[in-house]
C-alpha positions as a Python dict, from the first residue, in 0.01 Angstrom:
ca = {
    (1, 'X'): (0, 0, 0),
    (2, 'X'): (-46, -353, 38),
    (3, 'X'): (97, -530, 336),
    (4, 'X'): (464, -661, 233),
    (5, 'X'): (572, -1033, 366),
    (6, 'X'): (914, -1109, 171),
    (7, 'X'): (1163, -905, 319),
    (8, 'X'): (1549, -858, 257),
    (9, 'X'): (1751, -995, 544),
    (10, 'X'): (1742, -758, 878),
    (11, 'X'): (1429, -530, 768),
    (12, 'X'): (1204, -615, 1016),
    (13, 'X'): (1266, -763, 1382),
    (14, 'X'): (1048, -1009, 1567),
    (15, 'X'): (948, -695, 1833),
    (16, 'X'): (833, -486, 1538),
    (17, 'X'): (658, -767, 1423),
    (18, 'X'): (491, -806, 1724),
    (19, 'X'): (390, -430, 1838),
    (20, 'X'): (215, -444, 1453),
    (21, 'X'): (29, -738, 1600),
    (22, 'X'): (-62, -573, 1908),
    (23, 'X'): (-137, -188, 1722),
    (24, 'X'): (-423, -350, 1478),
    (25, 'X'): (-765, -304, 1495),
    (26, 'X'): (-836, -617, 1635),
    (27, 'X'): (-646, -653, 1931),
    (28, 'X'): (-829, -592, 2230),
    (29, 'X'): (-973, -920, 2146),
    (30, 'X'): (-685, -1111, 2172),
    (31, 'X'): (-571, -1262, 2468),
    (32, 'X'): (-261, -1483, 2296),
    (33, 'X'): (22, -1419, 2044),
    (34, 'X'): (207, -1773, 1970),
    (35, 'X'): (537, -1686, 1746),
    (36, 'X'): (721, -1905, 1525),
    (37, 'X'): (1117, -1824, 1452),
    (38, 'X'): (1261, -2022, 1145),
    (39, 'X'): (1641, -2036, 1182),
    (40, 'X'): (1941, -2183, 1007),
    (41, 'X'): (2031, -2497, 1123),
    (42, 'X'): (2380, -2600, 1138),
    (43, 'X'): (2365, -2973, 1003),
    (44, 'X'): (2111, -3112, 752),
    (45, 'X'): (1898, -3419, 738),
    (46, 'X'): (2199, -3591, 554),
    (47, 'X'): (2469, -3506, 833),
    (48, 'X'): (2676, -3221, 629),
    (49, 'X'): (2792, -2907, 793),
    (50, 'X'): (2568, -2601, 656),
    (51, 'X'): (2790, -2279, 600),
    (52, 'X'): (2532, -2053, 481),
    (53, 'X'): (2224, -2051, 294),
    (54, 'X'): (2118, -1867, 10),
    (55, 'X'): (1722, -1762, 25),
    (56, 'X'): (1532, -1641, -279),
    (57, 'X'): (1216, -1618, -372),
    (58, 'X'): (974, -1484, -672),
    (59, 'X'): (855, -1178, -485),
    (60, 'X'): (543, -1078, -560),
    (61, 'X'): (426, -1453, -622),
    (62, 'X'): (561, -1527, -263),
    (63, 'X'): (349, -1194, -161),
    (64, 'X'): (68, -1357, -290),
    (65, 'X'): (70, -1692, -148),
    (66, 'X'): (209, -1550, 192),
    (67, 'X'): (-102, -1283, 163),
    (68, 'X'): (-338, -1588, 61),
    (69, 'X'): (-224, -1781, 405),
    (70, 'X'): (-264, -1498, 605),
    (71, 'X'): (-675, -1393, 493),
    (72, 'X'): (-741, -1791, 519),
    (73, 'X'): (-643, -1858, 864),
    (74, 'X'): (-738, -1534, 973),
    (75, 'X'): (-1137, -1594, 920),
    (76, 'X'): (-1095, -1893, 1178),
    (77, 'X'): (-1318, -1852, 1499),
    (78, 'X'): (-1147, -1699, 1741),
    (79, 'X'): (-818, -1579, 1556),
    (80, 'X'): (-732, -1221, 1546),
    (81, 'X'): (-451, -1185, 1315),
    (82, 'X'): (-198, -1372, 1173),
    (83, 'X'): (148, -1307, 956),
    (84, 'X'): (460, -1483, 800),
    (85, 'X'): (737, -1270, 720),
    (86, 'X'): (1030, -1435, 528),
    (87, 'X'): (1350, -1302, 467),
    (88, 'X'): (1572, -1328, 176),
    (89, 'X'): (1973, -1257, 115),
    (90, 'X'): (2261, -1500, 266),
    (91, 'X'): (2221, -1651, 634),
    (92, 'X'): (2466, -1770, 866),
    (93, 'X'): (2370, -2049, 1082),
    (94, 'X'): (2127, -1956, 1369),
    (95, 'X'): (2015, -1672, 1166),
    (96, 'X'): (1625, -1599, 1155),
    (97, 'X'): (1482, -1642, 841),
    (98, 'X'): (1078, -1644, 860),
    (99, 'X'): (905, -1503, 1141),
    (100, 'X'): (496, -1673, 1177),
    (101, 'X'): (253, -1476, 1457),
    (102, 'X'): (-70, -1569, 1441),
    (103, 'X'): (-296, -1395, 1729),
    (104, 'X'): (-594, -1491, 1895),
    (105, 'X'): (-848, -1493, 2161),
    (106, 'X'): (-726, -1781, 2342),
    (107, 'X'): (-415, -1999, 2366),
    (108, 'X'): (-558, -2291, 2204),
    (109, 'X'): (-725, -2094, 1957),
    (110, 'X'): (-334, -1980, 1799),
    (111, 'X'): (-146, -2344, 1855),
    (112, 'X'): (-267, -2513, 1533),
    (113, 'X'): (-346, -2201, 1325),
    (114, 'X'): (49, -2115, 1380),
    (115, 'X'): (157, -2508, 1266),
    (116, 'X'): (-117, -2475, 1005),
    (117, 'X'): (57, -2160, 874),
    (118, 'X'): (404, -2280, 830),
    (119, 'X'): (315, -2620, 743),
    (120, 'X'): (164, -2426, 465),
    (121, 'X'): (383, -2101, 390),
    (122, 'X'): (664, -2414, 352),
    (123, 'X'): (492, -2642, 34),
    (124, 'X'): (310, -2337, -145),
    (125, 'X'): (504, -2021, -137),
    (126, 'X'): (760, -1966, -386),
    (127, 'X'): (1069, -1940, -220),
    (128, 'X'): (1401, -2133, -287),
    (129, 'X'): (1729, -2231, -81),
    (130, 'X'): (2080, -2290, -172),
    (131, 'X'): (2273, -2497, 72),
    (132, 'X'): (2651, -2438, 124),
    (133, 'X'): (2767, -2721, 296),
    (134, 'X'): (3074, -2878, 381),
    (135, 'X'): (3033, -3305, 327),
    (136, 'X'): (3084, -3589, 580),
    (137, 'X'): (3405, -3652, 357),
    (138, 'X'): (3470, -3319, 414),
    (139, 'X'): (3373, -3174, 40),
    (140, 'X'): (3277, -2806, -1),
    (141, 'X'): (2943, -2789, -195),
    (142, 'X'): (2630, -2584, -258),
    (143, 'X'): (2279, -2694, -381),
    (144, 'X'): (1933, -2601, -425),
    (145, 'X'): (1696, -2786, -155),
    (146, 'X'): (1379, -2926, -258),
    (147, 'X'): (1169, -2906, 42),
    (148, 'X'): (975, -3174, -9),
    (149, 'X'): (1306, -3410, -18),
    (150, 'X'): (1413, -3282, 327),
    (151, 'X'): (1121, -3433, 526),
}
């Protein structure tokens, strides 16, 4: 069964993410883990209150691209393993929603792989957010963020 990386909201912790890290075949080689946790944030780049957010994504496309990620920046010198798990469902704010290891023989070996995997993970996989915000004018609203707008 091939290895799973969309996930409903709560399936997998950020410890059993790690001790998966640290159980593969590849380990003992490893003498850094760097972790990335993706969380709600309570205010957006255009001042609103965010209530929730809404994460979907096309599954097994999102699979695919996560998967794709993964094998890439794993065949870089030095690095042992790396993962993004993302979560769908509804998220309060502070809530984790992605969860990026990447393992490796040496601290500066992980650094840029793990910015190189969410910088990544963020433009190509196929997963969608619905913001629930409350306005500067103090407007209940919800829309669908375009990454790319954000930044």
């Amino acid at each position: 069964m091939p290895l799973r990386y969309i996930h409903e909201k709560g399936a997998l912790s950020i410890g059993e993410l790690i001790e998966r890290v640290k159980g593969g075949p590849n380990f003992q080689k490893a003498g850094a883990i760097a972790v990335f946790i993706g969380v709600v944030r309570g205010e957006n780049p255009r001042g609103e209150k965010v209530q929730k957010l809404e994460i979907e994504a096309y599954n097994e496309g999102a699979d695919e691209v996560l998967s794709k990620i993964c094998l890439d920046l794993k065949s870089g010198k030095d690095i042992v393993d790396v993962q993004i798990h993302h979560f769908v469902g509804e998220f309060g704010v502070g809530e984790d929603l992605v969860y990026v290891v990447a393992a490796g023989s040496h601290r500066e070996d992980v650094f840029p792989v793990l910015r190189e995997a969410v910088e990544r993970y963020k433009k190509e996989a196929p997963i969608f957010k619905k913001e629930y915000v409350t306005t500067k004018e103090g407007r209940e609203k919800a829309y669908w963020v375009e990454e790319a707008k954000e930044e």
